[in-house]
VMD Tcl script that draws the C-alpha trace (Angstrom):
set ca {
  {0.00 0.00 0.00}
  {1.61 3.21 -1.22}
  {2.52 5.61 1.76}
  {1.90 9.80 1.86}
  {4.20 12.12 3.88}
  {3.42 15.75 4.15}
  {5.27 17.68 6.74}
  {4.91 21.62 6.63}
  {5.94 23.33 10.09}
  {5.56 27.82 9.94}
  {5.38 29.00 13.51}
  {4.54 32.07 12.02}
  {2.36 33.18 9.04}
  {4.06 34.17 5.62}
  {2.48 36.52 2.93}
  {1.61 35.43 -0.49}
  {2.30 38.93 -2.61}
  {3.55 38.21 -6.10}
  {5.04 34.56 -6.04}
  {2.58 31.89 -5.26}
  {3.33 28.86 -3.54}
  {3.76 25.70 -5.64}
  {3.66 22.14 -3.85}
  {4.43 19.03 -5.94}
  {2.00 16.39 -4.67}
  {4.11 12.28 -4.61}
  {2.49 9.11 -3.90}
  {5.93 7.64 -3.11}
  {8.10 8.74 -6.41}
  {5.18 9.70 -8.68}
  {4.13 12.66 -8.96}
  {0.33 13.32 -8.83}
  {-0.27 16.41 -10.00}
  {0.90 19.97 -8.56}
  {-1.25 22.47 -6.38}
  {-0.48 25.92 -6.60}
  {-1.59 28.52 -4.01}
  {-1.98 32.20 -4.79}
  {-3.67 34.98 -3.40}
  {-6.63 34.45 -5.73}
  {-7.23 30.92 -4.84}
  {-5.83 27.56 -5.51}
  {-4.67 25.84 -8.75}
  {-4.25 21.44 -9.42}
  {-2.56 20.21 -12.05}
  {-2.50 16.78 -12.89}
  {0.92 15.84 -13.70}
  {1.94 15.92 -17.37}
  {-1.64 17.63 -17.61}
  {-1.42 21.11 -19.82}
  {-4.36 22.61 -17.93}
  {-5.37 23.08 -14.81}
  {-8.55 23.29 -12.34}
  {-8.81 26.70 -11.18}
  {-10.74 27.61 -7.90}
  {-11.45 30.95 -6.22}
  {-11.11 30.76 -2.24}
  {-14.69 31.50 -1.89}
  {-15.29 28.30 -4.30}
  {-12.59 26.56 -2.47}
  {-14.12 27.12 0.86}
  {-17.97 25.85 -0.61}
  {-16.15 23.07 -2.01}
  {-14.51 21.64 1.18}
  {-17.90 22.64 2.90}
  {-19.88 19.88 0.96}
  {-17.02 17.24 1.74}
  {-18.00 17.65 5.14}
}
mol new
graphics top color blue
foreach p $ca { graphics top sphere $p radius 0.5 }
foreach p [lrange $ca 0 end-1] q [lrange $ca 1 end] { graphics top cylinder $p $q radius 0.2 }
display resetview
């Protein structure tokens, strides 16, 4: 059974201005896709995909309201 490992410690909070935050996303050495966090919202990529699912944080936040 593949393994995940996500570790992300800030003790302290860190503006997004210009440069948005890009995360590759593994399930052990393949890559999944990448999600990309901006100001505007967030971004995923499949990987090798040319396009990308775009969603607004108000979107976002309805979004991960219904998976509850």
């Amino acid at each position: 059974m593949p393994t995940h490992a996500v570790d992300l410690k800030i003790s302290h909070a860190i503006a997004i201005g210009g440069v948005d935050i890009t995360l590759p996303v593994r399930r052990g050495r393949t890559l999944l896709g990448t999600l990309t966090i901006s100001r505007g919202g967030v971004d995923w990529r499949k990987a090798h995909a040319r396009s990308s699912v775009s969603l607004n944080w108000a979107k976002f936040a309805e979004m991960m309201a219904e998976v509850d």
